[in-house]
N, C-alpha and C positions, 0 to 999 in steps of 0.2 A: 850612810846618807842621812842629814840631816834635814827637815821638811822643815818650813817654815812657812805658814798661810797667815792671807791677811784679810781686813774682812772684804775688801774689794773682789775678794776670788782667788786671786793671783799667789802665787806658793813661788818660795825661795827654795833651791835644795844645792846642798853644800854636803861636798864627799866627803863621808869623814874615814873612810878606808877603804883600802884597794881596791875590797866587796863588795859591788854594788844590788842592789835587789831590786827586781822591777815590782813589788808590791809594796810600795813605802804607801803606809795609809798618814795622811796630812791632821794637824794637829787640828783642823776645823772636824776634819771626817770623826776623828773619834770623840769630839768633843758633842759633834751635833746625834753618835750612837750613844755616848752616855746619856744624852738627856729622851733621848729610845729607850732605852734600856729600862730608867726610871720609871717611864710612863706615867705617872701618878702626878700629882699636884706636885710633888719637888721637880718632875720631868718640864712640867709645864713653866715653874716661877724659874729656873733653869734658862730656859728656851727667852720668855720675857724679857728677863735682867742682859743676857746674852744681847737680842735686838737692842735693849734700850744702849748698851754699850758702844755697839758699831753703828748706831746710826748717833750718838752723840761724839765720838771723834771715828770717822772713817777711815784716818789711819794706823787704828789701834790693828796688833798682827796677836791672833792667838795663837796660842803656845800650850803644847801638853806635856806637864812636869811631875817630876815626884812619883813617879809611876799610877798617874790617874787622874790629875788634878787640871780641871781648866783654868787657862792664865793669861790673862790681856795685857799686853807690854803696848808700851810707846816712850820712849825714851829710859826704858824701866820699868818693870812691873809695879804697873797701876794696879790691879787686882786680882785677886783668885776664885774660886769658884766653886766652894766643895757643898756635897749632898750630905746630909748626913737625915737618919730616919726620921726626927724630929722637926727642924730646920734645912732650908738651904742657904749656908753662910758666902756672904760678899766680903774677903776679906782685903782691906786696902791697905798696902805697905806703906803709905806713910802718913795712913790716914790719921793719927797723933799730930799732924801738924797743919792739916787742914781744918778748915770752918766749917762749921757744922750747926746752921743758924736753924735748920731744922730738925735737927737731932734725932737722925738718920742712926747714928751709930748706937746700939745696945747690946754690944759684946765686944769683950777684949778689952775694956774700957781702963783698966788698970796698966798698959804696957805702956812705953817710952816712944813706939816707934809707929806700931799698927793697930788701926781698929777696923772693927766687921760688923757687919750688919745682917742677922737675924731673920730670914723670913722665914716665919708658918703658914702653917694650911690653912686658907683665909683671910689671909691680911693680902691687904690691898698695899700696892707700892706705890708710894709719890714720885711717877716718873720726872718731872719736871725740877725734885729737890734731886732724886739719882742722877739725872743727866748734871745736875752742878756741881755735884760732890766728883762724877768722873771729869770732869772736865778740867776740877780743881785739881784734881791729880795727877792728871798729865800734863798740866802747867808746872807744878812742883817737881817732877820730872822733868821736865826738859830747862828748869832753871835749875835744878839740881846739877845736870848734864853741862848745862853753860861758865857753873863754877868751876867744876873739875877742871873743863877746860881751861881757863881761865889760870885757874891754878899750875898747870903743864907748861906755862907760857913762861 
């Protein structure tokens, strides 16, 4: 069984074999024990970026991949979400082609396709440039989305 949440609450679940188990934990539930787990300042810039995410596109659906990774899709993975001891990195698939008039992005800045965004312990987040940069991303996504199709036609 496959879970799928979204941030409205609401969870998709698709059999993926015969087997089904009635303890399927939903990609929100382990996404919102990772940021438990952490506790610390990453637990918390975590939890932050997390809100700022689902209340700038409400139809964003998280997703837990890679065995651990939090992942916000809408039309495609907009971003990820990983801890690491130093940093909590945002990283955005196709952030290489978005605008970044605030320059939000200071990692990964050399690739073709994705860039991330860096928070430490004490830095303050420009909700208002984050909610532009996701929003910009899941417009890029879902014109992404519109050509493919397009293409099929």
């Amino acid at each position: 069984m496959k879970t799928t949440s979204h941030a409205n609450g609401k969870t998709n679940s698709v059999k993926t074999s015969s087997v089904e188990t009635s303890s399927v934990e939903t990609a929100s539930a382990k996404i919102s024990r990772r940021i438990e787990e952490l506790g610390d300042w990453r637990g918390k810039t975590l939890a932050d970026v997390r809100q700022l995410i689902q209340e700038a596109d409400p139809a964003i659906v998280e997703e837990w991949k890679w065995r651990g990774t939090p992942v916000w899709s809408h039309d495609g993975i907009v971003c990820t979400g990983e801890s690491y001891k130093q940093a909590v990195k945002l990283t955005f698939a196709r952030g290489a082609s978005l605008a970044d008039p605030q320059k939000l992005f200071n990692s990964s800045l050399d690739g073709n396709v994705r860039r991330a965004i860096d928070f430490r312990e004490g830095e303050k987040i420009n909700h208002a440039a984050l909610r532009q940069l996701i929003l910009a991303a899941v417009a890029a996504n879902s014109e992404a989305r519109t050509q493919r199709a397009a293409r099929k036609k």
